[in-house]
Biotite code that builds the C-alpha atoms (Angstrom):
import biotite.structure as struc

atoms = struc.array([
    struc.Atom([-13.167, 10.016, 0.622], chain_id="A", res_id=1, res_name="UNK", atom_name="CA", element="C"),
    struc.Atom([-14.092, 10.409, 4.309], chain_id="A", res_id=2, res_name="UNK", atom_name="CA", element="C"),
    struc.Atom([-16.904, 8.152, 4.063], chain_id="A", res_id=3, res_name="UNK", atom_name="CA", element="C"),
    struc.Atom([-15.271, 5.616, 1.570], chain_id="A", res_id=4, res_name="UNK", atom_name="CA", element="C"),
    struc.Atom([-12.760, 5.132, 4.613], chain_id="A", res_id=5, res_name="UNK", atom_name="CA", element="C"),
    struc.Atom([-15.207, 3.716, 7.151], chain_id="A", res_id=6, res_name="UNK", atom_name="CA", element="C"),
    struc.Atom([-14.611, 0.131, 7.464], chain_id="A", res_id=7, res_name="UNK", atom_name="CA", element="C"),
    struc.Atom([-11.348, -0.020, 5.918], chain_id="A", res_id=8, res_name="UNK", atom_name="CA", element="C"),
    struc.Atom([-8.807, -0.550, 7.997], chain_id="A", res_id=9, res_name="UNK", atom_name="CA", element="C"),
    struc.Atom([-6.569, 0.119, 5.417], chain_id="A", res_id=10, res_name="UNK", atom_name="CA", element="C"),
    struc.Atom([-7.732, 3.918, 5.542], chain_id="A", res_id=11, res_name="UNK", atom_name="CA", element="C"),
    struc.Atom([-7.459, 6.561, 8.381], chain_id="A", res_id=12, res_name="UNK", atom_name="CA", element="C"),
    struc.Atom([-9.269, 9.588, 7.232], chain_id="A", res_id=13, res_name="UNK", atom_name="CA", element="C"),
    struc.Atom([-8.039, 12.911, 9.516], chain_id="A", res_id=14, res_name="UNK", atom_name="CA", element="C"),
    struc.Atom([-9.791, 16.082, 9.426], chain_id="A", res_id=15, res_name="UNK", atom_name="CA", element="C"),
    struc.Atom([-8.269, 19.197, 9.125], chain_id="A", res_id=16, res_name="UNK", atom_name="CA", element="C"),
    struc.Atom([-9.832, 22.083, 11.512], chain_id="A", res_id=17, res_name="UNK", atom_name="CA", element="C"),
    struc.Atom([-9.448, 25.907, 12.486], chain_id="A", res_id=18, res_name="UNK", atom_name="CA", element="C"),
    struc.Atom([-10.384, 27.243, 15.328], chain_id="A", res_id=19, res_name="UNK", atom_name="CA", element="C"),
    struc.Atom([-13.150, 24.023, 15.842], chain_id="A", res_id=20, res_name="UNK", atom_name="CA", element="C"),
    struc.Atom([-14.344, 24.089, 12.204], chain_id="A", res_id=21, res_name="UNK", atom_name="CA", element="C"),
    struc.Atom([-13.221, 22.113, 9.437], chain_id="A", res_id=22, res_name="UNK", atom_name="CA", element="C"),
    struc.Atom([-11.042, 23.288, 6.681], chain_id="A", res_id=23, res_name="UNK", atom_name="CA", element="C"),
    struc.Atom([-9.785, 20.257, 4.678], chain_id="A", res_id=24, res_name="UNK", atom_name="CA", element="C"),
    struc.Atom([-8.890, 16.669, 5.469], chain_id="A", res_id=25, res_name="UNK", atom_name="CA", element="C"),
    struc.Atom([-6.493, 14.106, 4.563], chain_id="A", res_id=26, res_name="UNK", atom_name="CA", element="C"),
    struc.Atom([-6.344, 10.270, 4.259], chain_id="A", res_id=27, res_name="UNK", atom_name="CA", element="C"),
    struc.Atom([-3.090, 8.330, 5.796], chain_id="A", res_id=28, res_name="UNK", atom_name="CA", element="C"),
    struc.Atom([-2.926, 4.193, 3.843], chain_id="A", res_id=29, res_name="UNK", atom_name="CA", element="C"),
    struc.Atom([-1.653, 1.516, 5.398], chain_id="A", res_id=30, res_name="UNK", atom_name="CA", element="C"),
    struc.Atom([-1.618, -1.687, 4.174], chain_id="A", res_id=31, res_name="UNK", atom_name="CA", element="C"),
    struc.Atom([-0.261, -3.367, 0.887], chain_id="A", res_id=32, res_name="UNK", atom_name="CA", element="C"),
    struc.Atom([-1.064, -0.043, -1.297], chain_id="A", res_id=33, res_name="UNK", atom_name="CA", element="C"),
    struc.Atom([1.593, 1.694, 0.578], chain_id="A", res_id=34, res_name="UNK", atom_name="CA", element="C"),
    struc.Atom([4.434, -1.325, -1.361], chain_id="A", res_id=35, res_name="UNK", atom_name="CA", element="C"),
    struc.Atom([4.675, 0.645, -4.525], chain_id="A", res_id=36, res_name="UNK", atom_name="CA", element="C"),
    struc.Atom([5.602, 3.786, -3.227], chain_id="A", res_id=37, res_name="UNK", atom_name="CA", element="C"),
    struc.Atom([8.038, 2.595, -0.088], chain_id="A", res_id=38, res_name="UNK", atom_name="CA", element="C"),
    struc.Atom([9.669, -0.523, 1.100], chain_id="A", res_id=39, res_name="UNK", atom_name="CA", element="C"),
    struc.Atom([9.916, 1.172, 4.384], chain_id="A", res_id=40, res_name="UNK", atom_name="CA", element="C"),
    struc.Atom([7.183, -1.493, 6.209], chain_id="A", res_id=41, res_name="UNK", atom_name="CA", element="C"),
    struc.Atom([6.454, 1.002, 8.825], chain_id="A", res_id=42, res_name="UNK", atom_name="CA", element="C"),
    struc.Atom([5.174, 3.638, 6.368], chain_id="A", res_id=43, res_name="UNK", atom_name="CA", element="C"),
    struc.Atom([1.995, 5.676, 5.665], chain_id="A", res_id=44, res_name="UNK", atom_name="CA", element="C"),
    struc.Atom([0.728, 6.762, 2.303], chain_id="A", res_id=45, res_name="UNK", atom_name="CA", element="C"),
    struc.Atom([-0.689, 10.086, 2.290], chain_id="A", res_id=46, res_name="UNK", atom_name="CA", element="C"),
    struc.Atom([-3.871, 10.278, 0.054], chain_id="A", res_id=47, res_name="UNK", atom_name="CA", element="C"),
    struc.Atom([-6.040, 12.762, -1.095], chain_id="A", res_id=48, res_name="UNK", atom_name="CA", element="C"),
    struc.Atom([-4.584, 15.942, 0.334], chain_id="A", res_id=49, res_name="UNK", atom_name="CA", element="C"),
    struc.Atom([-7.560, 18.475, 0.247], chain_id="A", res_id=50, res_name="UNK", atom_name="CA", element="C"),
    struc.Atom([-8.615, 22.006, 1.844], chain_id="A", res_id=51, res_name="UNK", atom_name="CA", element="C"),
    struc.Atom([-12.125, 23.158, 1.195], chain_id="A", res_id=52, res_name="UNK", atom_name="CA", element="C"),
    struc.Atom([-12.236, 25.720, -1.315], chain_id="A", res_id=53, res_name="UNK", atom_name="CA", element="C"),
    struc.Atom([-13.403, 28.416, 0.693], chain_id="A", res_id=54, res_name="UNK", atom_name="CA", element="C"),
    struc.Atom([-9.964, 28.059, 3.086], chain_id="A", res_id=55, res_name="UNK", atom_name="CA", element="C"),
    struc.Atom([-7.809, 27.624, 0.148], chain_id="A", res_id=56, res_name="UNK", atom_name="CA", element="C"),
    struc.Atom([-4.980, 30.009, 0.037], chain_id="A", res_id=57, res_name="UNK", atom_name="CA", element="C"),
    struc.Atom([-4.995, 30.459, 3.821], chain_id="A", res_id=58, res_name="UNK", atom_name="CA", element="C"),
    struc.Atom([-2.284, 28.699, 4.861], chain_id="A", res_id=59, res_name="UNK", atom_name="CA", element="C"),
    struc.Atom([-4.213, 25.663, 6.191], chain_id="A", res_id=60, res_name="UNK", atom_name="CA", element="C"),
    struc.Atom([-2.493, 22.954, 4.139], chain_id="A", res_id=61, res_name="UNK", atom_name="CA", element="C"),
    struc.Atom([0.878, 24.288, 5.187], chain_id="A", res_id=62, res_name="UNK", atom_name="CA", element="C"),
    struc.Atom([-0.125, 24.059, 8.884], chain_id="A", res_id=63, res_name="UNK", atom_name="CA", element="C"),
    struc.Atom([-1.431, 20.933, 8.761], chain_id="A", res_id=64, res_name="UNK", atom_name="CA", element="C"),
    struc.Atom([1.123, 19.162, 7.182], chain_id="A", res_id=65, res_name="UNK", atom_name="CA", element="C"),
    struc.Atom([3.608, 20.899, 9.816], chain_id="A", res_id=66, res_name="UNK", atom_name="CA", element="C"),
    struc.Atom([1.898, 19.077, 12.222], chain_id="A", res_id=67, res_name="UNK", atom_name="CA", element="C"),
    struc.Atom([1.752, 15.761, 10.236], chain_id="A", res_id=68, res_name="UNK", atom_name="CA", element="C"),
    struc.Atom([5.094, 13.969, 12.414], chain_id="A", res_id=69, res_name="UNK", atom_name="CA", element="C"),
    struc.Atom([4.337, 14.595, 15.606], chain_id="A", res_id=70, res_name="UNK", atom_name="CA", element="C"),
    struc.Atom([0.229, 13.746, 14.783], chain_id="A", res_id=71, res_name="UNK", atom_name="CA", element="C"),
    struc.Atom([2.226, 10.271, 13.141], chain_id="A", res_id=72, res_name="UNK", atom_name="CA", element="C"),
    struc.Atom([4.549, 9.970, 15.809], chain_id="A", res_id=73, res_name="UNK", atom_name="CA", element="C"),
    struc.Atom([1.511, 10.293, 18.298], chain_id="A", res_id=74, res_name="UNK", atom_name="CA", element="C"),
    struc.Atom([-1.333, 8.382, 16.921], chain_id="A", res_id=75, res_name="UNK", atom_name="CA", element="C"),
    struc.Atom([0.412, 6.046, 14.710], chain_id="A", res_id=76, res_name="UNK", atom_name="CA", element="C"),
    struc.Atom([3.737, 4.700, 17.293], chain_id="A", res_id=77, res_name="UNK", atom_name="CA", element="C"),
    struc.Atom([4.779, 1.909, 15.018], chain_id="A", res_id=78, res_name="UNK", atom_name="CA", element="C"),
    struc.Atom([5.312, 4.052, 12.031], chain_id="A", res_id=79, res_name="UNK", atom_name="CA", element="C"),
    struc.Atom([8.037, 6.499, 11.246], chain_id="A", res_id=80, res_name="UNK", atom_name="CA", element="C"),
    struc.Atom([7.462, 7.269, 7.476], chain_id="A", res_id=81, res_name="UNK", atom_name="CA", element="C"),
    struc.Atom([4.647, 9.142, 5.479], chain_id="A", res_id=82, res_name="UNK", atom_name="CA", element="C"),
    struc.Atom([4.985, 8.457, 1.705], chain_id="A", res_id=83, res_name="UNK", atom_name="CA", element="C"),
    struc.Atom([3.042, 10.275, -1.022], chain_id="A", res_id=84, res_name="UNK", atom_name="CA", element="C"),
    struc.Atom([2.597, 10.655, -4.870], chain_id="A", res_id=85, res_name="UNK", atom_name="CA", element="C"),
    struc.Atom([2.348, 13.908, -6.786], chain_id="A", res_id=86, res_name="UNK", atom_name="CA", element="C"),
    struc.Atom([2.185, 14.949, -10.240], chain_id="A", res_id=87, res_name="UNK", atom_name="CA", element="C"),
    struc.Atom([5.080, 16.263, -11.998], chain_id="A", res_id=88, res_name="UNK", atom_name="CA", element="C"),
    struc.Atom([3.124, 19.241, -13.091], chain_id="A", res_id=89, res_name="UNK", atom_name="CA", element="C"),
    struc.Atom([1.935, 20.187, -9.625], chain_id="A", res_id=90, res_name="UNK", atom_name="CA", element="C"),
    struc.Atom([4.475, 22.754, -9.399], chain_id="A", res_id=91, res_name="UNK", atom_name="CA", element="C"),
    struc.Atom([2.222, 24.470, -5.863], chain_id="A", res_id=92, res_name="UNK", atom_name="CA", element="C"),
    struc.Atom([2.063, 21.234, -4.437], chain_id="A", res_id=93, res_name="UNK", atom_name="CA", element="C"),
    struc.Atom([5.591, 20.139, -4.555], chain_id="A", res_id=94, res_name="UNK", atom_name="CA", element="C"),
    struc.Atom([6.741, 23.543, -3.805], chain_id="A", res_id=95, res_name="UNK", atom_name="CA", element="C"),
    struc.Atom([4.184, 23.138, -0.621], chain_id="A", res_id=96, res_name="UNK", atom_name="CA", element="C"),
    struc.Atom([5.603, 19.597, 0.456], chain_id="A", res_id=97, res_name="UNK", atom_name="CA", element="C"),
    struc.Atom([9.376, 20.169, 0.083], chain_id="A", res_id=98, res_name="UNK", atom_name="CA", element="C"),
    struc.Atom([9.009, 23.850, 2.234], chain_id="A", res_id=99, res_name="UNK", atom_name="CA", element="C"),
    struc.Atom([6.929, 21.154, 5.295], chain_id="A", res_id=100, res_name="UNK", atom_name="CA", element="C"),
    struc.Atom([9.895, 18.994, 5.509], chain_id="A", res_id=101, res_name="UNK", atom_name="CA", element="C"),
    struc.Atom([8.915, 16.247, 2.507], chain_id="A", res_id=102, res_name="UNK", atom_name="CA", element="C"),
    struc.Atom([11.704, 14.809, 0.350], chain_id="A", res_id=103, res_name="UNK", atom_name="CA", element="C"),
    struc.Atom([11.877, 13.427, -3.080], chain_id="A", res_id=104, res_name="UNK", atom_name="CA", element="C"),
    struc.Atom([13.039, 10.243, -2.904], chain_id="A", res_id=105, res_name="UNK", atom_name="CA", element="C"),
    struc.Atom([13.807, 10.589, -6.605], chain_id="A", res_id=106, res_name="UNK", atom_name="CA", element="C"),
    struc.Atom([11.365, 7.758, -7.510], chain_id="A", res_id=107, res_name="UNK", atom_name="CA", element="C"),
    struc.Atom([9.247, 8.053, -10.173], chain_id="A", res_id=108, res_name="UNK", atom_name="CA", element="C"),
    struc.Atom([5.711, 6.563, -10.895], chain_id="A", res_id=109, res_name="UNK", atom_name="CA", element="C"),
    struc.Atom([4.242, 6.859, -14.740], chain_id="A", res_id=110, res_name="UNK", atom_name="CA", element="C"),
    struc.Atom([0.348, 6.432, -14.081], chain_id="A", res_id=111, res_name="UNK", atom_name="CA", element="C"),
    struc.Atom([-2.802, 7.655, -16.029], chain_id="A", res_id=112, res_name="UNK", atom_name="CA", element="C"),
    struc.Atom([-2.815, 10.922, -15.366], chain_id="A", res_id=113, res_name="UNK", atom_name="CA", element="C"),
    struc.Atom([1.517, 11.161, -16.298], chain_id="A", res_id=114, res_name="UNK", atom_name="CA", element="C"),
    struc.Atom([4.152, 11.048, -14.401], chain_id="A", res_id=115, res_name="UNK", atom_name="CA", element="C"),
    struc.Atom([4.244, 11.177, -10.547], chain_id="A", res_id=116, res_name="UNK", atom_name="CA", element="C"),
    struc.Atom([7.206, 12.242, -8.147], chain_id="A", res_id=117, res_name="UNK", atom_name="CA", element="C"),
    struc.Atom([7.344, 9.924, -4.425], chain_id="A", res_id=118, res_name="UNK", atom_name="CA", element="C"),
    struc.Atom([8.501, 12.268, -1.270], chain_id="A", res_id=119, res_name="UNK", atom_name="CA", element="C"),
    struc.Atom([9.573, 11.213, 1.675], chain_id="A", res_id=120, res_name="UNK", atom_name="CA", element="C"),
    struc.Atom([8.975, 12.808, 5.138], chain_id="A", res_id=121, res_name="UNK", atom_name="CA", element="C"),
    struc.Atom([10.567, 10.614, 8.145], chain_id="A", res_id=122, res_name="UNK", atom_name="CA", element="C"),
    struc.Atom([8.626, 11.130, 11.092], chain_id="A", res_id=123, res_name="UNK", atom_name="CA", element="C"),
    struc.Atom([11.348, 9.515, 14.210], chain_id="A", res_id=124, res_name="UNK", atom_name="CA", element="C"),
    struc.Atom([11.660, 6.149, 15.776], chain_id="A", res_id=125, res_name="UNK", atom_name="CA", element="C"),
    struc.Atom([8.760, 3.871, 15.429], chain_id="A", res_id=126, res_name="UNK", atom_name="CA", element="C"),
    struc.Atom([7.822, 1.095, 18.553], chain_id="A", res_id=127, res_name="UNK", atom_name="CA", element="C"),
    struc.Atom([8.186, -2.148, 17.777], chain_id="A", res_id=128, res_name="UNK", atom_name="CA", element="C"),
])
């Protein structure tokens, strides 16, 4: 995913580390993609969502995504918005993104692999 990213400017691939190393990563969308999940036009999509295996369980997701608004509100100034997607089956997942601050928005997206719930996590004013 990290190297897909390169040269789209659509794409802004973050890494996740621990103490220096990596653990996991994450991809923020801009761009039109970001239309069928928000009409918010200062929003993010957050994509593939991923710790290594070996740092699974460890907490690492949790902390990262804590720090996702102020990293947004930081390196991103004219958006105040991350969106994502997540199957209605993901039970860990959801539990994960409602207990970092996400909200469902109550949207719902039927896609290939079934039904998908859209949360919400404002991140504060955006410039311009």
């Amino acid at each position: 995913m990290i190297r897909r990213s390169h040269g789209d400017e659509t794409q802004h691939p973050t890494v996740i580390l621990h103490n220096g190393a990596p653990v996991g990563f994450f991809v923020l969308r801009s761009g039109e993609v970001v239309k069928d999940f928000s009409a918010n036009p200062r929003a993010l999509l957050l994509v593939a969502m991923c710790v290594s295996h070996a740092h699974q369980g460890k907490g690492y997701a949790g902390k990262g995504l804590r720090q996702l608004q102020a990293f947004v509100s930081e390196q991103f100034r004219d958006r105040n918005e991350v969106v994502l997607a997540v199957n209605e089956h993901n039970v860990g997942a959801i539990h994960l993104y409602k207990k970092v601050g996400f909200e469902d928005t109550g949207e719902r997206k039927v896609g290939r692999l079934g039904t998908t719930l859209v949360f919400s996590l404002f991140c504060g004013e955006a410039e311009g």
